[in-house]
C-alpha positions as CSV (number, residue, x, y, z in Angstrom):
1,X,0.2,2.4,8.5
2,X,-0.3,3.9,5.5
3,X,-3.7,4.2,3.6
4,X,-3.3,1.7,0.8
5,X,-7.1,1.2,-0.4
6,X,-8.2,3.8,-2.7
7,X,-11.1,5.8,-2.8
8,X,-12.6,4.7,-5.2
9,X,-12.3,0.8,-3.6
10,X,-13.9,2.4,-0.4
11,X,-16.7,3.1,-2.4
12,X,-17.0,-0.4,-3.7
13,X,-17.0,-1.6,-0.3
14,X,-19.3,0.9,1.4
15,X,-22.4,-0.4,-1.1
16,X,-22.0,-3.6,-0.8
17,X,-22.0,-2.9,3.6
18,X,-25.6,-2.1,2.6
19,X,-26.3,-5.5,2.1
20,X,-25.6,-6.6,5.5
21,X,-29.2,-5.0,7.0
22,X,-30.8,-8.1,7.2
23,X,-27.9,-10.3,7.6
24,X,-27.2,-8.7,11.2
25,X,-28.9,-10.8,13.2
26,X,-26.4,-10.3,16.5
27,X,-27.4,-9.2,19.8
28,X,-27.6,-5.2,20.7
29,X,-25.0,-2.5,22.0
30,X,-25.1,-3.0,25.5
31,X,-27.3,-5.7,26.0
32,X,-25.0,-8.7,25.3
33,X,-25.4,-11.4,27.5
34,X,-22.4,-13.1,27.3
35,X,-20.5,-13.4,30.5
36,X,-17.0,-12.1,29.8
37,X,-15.1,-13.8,33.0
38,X,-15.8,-17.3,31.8
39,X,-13.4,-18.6,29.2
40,X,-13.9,-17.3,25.3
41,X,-12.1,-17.7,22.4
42,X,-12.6,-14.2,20.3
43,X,-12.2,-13.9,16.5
44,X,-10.0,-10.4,15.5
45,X,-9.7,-9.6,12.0
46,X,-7.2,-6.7,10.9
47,X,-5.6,-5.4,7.8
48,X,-2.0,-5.3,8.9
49,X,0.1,-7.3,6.9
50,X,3.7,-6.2,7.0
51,X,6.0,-8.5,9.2
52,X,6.7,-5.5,11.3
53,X,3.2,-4.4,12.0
54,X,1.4,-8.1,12.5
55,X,4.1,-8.9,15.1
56,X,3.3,-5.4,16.9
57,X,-0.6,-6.4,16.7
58,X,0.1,-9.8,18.1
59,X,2.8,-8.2,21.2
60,X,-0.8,-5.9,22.3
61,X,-3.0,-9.5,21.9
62,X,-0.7,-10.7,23.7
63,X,-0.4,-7.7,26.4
64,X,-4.4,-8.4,26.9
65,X,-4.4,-12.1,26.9
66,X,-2.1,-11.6,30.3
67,X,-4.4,-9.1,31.5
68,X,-7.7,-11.5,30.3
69,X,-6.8,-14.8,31.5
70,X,-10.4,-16.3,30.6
71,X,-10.2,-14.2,27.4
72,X,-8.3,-15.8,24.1
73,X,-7.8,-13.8,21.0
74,X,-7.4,-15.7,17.4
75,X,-5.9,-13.1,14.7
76,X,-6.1,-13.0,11.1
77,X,-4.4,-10.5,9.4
78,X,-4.4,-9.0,5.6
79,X,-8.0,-9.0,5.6
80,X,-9.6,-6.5,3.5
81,X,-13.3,-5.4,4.0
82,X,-14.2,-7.3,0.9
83,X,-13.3,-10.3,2.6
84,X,-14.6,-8.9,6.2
85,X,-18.2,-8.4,4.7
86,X,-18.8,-11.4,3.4
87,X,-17.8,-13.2,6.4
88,X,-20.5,-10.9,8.2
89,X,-22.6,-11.6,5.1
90,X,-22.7,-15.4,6.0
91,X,-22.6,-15.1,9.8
92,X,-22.2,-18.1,11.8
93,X,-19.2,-19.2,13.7
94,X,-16.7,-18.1,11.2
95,X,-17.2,-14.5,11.1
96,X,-15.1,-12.5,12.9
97,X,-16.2,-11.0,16.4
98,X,-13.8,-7.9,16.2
99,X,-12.9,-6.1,13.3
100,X,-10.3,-2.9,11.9
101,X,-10.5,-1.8,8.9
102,X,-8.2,0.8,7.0
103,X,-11.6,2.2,5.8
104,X,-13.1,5.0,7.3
105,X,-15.2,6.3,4.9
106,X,-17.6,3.3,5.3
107,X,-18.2,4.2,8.8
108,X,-21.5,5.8,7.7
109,X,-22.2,2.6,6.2
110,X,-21.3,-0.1,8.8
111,X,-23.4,2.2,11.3
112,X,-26.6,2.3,8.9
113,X,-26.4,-0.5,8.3
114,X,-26.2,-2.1,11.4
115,X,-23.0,-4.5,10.4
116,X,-21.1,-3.2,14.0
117,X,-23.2,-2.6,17.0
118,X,-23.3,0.6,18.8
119,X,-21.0,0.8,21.5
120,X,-22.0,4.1,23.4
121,X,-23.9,1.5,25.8
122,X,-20.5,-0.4,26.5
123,X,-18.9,2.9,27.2
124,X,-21.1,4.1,29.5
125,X,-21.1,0.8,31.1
126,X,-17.6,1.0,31.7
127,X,-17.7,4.7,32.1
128,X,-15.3,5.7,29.5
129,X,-16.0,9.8,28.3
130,X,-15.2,8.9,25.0
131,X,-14.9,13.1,24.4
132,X,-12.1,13.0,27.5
133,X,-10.1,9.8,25.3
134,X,-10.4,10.6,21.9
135,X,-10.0,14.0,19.9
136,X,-12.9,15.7,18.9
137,X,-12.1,14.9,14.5
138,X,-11.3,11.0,15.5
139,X,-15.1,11.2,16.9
140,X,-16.1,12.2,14.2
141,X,-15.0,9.9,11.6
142,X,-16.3,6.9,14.0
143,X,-19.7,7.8,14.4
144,X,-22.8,8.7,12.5
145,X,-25.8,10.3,13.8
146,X,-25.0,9.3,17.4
147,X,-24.3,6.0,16.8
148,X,-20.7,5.4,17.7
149,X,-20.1,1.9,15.4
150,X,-16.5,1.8,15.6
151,X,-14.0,3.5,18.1
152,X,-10.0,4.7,16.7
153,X,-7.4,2.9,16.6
154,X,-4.3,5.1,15.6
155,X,-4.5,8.4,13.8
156,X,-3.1,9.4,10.9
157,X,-1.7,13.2,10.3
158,X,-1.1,14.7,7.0
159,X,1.5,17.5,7.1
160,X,3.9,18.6,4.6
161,X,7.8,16.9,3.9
162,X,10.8,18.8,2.0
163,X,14.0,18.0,1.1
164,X,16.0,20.3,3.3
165,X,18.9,20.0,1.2
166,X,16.7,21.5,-2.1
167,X,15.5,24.6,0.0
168,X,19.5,25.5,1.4
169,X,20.8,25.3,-2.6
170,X,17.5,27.5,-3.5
171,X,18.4,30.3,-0.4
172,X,14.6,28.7,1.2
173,X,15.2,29.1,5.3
174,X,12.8,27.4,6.3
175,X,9.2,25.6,5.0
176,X,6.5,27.8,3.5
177,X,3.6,28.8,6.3
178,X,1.2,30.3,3.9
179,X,-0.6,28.9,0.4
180,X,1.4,32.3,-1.3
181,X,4.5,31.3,0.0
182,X,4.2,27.6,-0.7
183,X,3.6,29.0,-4.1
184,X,6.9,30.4,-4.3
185,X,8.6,28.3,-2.6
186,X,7.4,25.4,-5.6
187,X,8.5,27.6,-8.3
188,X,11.7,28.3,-6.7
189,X,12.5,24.4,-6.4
190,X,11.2,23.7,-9.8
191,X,13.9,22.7,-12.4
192,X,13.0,22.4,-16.2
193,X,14.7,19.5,-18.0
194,X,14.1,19.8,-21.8
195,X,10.3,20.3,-22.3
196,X,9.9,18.5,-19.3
197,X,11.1,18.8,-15.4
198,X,14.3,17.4,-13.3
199,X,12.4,18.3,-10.7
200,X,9.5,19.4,-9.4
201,X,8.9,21.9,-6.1
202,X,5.1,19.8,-5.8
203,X,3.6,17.4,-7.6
204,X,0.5,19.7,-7.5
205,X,-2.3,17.6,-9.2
206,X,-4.8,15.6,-7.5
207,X,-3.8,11.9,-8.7
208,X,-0.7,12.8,-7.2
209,X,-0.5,10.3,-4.6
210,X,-1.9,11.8,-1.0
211,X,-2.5,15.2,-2.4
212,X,-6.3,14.7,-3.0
213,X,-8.9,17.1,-2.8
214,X,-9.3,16.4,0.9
215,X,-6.5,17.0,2.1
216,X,-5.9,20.5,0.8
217,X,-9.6,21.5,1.7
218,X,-8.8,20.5,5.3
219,X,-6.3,24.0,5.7
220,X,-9.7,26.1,4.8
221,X,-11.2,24.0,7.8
222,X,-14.6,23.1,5.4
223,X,-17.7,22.3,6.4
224,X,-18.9,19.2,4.3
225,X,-22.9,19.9,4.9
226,X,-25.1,21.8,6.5
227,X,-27.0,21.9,9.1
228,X,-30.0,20.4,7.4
229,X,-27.8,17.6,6.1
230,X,-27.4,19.0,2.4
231,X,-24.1,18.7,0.5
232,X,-22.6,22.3,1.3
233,X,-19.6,22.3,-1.5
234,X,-21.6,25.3,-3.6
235,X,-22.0,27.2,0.0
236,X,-18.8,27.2,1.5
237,X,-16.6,29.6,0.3
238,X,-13.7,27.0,1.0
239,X,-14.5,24.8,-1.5
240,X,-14.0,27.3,-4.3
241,X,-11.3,29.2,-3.0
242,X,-9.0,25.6,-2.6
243,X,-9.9,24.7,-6.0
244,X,-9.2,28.0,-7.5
245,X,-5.7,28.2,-5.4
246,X,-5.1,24.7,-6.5
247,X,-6.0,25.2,-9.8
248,X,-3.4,28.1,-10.0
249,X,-0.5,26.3,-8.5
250,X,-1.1,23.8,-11.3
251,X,-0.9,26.4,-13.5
252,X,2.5,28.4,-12.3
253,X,4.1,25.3,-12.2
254,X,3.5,24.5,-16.1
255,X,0.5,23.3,-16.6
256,X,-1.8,20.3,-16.0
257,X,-0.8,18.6,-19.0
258,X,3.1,19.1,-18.4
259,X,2.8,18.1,-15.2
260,X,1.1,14.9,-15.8
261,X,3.5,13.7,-18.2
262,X,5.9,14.1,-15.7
263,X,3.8,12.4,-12.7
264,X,3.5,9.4,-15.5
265,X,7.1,8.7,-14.8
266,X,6.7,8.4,-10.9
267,X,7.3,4.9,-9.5
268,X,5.4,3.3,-7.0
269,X,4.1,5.0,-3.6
270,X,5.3,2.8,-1.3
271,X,9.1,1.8,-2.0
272,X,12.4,3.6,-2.6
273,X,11.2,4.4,-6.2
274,X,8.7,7.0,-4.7
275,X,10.0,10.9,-6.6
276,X,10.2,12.5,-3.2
277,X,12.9,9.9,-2.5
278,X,14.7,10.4,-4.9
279,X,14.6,14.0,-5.2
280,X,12.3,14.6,-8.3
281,X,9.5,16.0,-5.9
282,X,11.2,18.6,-3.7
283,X,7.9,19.0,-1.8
284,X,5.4,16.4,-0.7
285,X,1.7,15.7,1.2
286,X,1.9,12.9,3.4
287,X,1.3,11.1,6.3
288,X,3.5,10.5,9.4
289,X,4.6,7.1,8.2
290,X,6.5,8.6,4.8
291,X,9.1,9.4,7.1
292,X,10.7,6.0,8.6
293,X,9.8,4.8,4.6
294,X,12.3,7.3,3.2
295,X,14.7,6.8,5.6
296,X,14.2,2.9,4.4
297,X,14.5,3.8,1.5
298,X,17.7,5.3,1.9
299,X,17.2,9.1,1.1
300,X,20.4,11.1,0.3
301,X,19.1,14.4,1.5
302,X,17.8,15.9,5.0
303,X,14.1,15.3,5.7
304,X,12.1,18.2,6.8
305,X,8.8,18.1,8.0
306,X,6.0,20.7,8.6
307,X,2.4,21.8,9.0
308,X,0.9,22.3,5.0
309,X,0.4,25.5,4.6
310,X,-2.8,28.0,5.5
311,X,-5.0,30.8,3.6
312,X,-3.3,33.8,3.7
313,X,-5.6,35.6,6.0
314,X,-5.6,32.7,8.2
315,X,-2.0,32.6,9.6
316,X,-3.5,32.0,13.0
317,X,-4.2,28.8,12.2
318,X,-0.6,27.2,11.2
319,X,-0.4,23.9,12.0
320,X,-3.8,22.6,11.7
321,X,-4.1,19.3,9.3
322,X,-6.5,16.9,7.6
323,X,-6.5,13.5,10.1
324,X,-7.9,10.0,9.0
325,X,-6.7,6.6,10.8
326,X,-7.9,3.1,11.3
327,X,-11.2,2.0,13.0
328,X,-12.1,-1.1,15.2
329,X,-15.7,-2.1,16.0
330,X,-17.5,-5.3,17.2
331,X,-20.0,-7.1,14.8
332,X,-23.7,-7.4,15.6
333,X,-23.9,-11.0,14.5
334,X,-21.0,-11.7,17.1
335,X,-22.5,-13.7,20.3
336,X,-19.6,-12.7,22.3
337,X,-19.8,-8.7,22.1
338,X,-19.0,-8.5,26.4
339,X,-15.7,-10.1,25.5
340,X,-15.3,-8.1,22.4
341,X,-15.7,-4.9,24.0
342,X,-13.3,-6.1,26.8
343,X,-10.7,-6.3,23.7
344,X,-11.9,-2.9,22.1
345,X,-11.4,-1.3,25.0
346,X,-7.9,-2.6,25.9
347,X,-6.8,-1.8,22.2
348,X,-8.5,1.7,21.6
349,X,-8.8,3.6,25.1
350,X,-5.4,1.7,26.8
351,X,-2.7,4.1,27.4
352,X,0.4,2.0,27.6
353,X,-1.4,-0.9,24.2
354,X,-2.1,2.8,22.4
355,X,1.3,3.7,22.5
356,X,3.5,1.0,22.0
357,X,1.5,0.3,18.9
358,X,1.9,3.4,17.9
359,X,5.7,3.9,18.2
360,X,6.0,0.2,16.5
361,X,4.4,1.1,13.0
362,X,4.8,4.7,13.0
363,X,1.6,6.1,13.5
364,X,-0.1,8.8,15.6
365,X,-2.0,7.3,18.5
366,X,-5.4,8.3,18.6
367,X,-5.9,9.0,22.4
368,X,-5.2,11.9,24.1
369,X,-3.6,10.4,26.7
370,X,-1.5,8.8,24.4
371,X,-0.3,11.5,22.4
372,X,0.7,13.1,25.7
373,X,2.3,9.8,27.0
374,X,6.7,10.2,27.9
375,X,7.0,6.6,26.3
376,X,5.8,7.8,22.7
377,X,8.9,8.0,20.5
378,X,8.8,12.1,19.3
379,X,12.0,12.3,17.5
380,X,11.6,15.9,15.4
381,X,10.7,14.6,12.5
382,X,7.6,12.6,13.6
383,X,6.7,15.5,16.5
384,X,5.5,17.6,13.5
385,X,2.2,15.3,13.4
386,X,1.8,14.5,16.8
387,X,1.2,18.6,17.1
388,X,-1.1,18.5,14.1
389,X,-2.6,15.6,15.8
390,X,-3.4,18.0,19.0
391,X,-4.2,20.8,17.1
392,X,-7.5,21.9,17.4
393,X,-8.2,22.8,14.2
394,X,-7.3,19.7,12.6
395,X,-10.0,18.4,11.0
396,X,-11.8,15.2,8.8
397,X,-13.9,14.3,6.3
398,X,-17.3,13.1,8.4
399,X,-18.9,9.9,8.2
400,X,-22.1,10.1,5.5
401,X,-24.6,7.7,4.6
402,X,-23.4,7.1,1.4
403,X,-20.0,6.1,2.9
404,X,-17.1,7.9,0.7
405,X,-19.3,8.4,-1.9
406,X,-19.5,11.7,-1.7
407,X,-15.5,12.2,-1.4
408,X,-15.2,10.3,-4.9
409,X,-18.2,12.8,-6.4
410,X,-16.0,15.7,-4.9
411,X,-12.9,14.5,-6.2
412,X,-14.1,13.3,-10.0
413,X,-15.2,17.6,-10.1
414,X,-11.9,18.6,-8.7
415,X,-10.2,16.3,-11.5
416,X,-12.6,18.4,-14.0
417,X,-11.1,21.6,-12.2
418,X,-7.6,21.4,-12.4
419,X,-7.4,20.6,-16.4
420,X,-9.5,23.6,-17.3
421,X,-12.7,21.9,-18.2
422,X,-14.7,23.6,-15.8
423,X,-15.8,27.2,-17.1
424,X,-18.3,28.1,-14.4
425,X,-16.9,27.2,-11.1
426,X,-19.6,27.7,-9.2
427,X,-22.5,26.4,-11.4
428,X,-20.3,23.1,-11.0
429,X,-20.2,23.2,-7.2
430,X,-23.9,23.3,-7.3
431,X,-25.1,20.6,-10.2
432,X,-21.7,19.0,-7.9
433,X,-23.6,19.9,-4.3
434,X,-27.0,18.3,-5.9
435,X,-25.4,14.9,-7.1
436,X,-24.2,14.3,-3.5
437,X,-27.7,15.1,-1.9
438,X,-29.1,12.6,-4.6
439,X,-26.5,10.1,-3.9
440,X,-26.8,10.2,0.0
441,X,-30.9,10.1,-0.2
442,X,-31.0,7.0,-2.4
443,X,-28.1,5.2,0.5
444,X,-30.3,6.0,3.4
């Protein structure tokens, strides 16, 4: 499932999580006393809405309804946090017991704040190595501090897709494995239309769909903060050196202010209008599930799909990528967390419920079982993020206190970057570095 909420509506969501402190009333990680093998009726909320992906929620409900006899699940789906935080807000018998949300950058948030419970308890209780199930990045986008508030549920991987077609006419063998080459490569598949552009090799700017600031920084494998907890953006080196690449693609490719006209055309993200299906973007960052879209959307050239590319003195590290998903945890004002865990569990650490979830909506599943598993669907396209999936240099953007605060502060600079309105790049990473340490100490 694609990630349709915006960063900036994360943000939104993630203060107003702060408010639930002293609404979460509900009974602690691990000490629930609700007796799960007498009958219950469970409340799931979940964001799914497409036809497609609420029948393949309600098959796995379904799958552990069999398998829980005593154990009934109501579903709601289309539920956005807004409307997930106010039910936890208001408590009582209406709010949900279970929740997923498309959100992960509030993770921070709902575990501060106390709006899921922890459940390290309920996996030691039912002896699940969480660091056996789940890779290492997926761990860390679920937890803060030690407190494990929310356990994945798919995985997304962001890789690179090009129209096959474009690179034969252009003499391009095969997809660019370097940040040089992809350079290139862009230029190559770059066609000028008047003042303007037939076609672009990459929509290089950062409100260019998926391509955000993130996402590139993941191929220089960043480290966020420190180990004192301080923003680290003016002490990495990778910071810098993505922005400065970035900035330069921009430039070899026209220009910010060229290119945005031309991104002004673009159509929406999510239907057949998308550029990259229809051949104005020879290049594009995206997630696993762009490729049964474009096929829906009825493409007229052959898909390829790749790692993005590395640093140049890092070749070793080819197919690494930046990996988000969707999140499930149990609320703390729930009286039935025994049963809700018995539902987590099933849904998040269950071979056989992981994987035909996963091949039903197109996603990566988020276990490593899973992504091991003969029944996944790897057709060649799709195998491409399953292996950035494994990779073990794939990596995230970790949970914070301030939720995805400090994302948006990184990304308004980066914006700054690209159109030449930073002079001193380094005096902005650090007056950038010291807005996110002020933002995160005022959240905790």
């Amino acid at each position: 499932m694609p990630r349709t909420r915006s960063l900036t509506a994360a943000v939104a969501v993630a203060a107003a999580i702060s408010a639930l402190a002293t609404a979460c009333t509900g009974q602690s990680g691990g000490q629930a006393q609700d007796d799960p093998g007498k009958e219950v009726t469970l409340t799931f909320w979940h964001g799914w809405s497409a036809p497609g992906e609420v029948k393949a929620i309600q098959e796995n409900i379904a799958r552990f309804e069999d398998a829980h006899p005593d154990i009934h699940v109501k579903v709601t789906g289309n539920m956005t946090d807004d409307k997930v935080n106010q039910a936890l807000r208001a408590g009582g018998d209406a709010a949900p017991d279970v929740v997923s949300s498309f959100t992960t950058d509030s993770v921070g948030k709902f575990c501060t704040s106390g709006a899921f419970v922890d459940l390290n308890p309920f996996l030691a209780k039912s002896k699940v190595d969480k660091r056996a199930v789940f890779p290492q990045p997926l761990l860390d986008y679920t937890q803060f501090r030690g407190n494990q508030c929310a356990l994945p549920l798919l995985n997304d991987a962001y890789g690179l897709y090009y129209d096959k077609d474009a690179f034969e006419a252009a003499g391009i063998t095969g997809p660019p494995k370097t940040w040089s080459q992809f350079t290139e490569v862009a230029k190559k598949l770059t066609k000028a239309k008047g003042d303007g552009y037939e076609r672009v090799g990459v929509m290089p700017t950062f409100h260019g769909y998926e391509t955000t600031p993130m996402r590139l920084a993941a191929q220089w494998s960043p480290a966020y903060f420190g180990a004192d907890g301080k923003s680290n953006l003016a002490k990495d080196p990778a910071f810098a050196q993505m922005l400065t690449y970035q900035k330069g693609l921009v430039e070899a490719l026209g220009g910010y202010a060229k290119l945005e006209r031309f991104r002004s055309t673009f159509g929406d993200e999510w239907g057949a209008e998308h550029p990259f299906h229809q051949g104005r973007v020879a290049m594009q960052i995206d997630g696993e599930w762009r490729l049964a879209m474009a096929r829906e959307a009825g493409v007229k050239f052959e898909i390829g799909t790749a790692p993005l590319p590395v640093p140049d003195d890092r070749l070793a590290d080819y197919g690494k990528g930046y990996l988000s998903g969707t999140i499930v945890g149990i609320a703390a004002t729930s009286a039935k967390q025994n049963a809700a865990w018995e539902l987590v569990r099933y849904l998040t650490t269950d071979t056989e419920a992981v994987v035909a979830f996963a091949n039903a909506i197109h996603n990566v599943p988020s276990t490593k079982a899973a992504l091991e598993s003969p029944k996944l669907v790897t057709e060649p396209g799709f195998r491409t993020f399953l292996d950035i999936a494994r990779h073990p240099k794939s990596n995230t953007t970790p949970a914070q206190a301030d939720g995805g605060t400090y994302q948006l502060t990184f990304t308004d600079f980066a914006y700054q970057v690209e159109k030449g309105a930073v002079p001193d790049l380094a005096a902005g990473l650090a007056k950038t570095a010291a807005q996110v340490d002020t933002d995160i100490a005022k959240a905790k």
